[in-house]
C-alpha positions as YAML, in Angstrom:
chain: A
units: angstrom
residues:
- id: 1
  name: UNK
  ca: [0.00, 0.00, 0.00]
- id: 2
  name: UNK
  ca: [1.69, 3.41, -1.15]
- id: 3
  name: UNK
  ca: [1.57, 6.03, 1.47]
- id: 4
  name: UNK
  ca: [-0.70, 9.11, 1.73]
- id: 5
  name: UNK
  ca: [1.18, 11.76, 0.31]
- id: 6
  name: UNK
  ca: [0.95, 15.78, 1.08]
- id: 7
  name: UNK
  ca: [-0.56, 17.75, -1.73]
- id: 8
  name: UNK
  ca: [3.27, 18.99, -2.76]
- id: 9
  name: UNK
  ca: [5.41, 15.47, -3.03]
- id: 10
  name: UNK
  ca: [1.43, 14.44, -4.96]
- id: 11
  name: UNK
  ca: [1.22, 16.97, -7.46]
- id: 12
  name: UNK
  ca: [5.04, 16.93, -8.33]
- id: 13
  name: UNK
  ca: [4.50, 13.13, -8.97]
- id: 14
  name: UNK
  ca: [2.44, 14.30, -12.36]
- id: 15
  name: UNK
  ca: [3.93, 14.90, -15.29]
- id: 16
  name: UNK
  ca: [1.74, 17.00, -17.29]
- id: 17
  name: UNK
  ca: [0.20, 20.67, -16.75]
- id: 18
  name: UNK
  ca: [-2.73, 20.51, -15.01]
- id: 19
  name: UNK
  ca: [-6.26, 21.91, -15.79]
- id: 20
  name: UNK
  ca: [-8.27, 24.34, -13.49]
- id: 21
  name: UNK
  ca: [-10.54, 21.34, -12.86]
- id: 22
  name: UNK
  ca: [-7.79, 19.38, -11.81]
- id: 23
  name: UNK
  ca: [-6.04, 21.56, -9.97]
- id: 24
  name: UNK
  ca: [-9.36, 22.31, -8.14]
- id: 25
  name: UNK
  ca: [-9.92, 18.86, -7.34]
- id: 26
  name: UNK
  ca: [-6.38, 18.19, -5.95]
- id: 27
  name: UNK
  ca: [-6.68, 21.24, -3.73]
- id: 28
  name: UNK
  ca: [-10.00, 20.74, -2.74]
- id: 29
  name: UNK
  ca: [-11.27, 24.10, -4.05]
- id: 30
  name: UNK
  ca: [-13.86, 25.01, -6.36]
- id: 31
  name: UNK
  ca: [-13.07, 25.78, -10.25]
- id: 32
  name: UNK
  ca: [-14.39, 29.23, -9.60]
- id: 33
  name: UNK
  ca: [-11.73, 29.99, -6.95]
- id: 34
  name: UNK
  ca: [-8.72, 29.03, -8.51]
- id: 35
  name: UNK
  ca: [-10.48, 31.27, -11.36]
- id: 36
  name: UNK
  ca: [-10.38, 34.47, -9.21]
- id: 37
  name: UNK
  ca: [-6.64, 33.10, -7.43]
- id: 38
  name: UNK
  ca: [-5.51, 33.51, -11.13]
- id: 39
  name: UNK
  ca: [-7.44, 36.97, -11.40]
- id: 40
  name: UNK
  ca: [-5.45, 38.68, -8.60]
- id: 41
  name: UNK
  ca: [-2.40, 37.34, -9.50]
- id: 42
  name: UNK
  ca: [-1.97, 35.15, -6.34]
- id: 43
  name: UNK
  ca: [-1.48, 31.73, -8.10]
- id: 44
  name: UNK
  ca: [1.76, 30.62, -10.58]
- id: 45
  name: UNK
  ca: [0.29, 29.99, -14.32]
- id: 46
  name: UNK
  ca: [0.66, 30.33, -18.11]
- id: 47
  name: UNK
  ca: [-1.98, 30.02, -20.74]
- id: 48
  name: UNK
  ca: [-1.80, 27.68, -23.75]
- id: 49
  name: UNK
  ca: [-3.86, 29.24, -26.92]
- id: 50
  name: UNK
  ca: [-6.14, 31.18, -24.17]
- id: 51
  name: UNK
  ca: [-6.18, 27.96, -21.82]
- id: 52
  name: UNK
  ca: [-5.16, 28.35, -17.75]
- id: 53
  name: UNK
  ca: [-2.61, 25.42, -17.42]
- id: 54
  name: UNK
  ca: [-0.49, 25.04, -14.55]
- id: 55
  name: UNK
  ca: [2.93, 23.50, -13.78]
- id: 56
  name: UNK
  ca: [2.57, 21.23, -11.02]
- id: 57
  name: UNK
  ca: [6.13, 21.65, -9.63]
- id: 58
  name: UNK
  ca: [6.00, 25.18, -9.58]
- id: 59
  name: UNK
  ca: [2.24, 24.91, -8.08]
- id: 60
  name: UNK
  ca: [3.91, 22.40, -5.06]
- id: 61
  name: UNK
  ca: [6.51, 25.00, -4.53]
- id: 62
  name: UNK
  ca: [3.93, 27.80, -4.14]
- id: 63
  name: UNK
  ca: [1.76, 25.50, -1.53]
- id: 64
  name: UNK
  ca: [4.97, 24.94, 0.66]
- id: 65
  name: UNK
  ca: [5.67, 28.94, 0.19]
- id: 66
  name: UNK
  ca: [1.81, 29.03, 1.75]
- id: 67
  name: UNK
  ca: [2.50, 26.86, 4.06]
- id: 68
  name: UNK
  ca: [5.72, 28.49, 5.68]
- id: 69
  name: UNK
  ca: [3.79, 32.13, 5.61]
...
């Protein structure tokens, strides 16, 4: 049986960018707040041809920056 992870050491495990909806789901948040996180600036991302993506090692490093404040 694999160990529960923390949401940083899980999301650096993925490979790929991940969605709003996915990033929602990992963090437990709605789609409409990581919408307005992105808004005011207060969450790492990029856009892809108009599409939110975000890096998921760069999103694990901002959650332990969270977590230290």
């Amino acid at each position: 049986m694999e160990p529960i992870l923390d949401i940083p050491a899980r999301l650096e495990r993925r490979r790929k960018a991940l969605t709003v909806a996915e990033l929602a789901e990992e963090l437990n948040l709605s789609g409409k707040t990581i919408y307005e996180q992105v808004s005011k600036g207060h969450i790492p991302y990029y856009k892809i041809a108009g599409s939110i993506r975000f890096d998921p090692v760069r999103i694990a490093g901002w959650l332990r920056l969270q977590e230290a404040a």
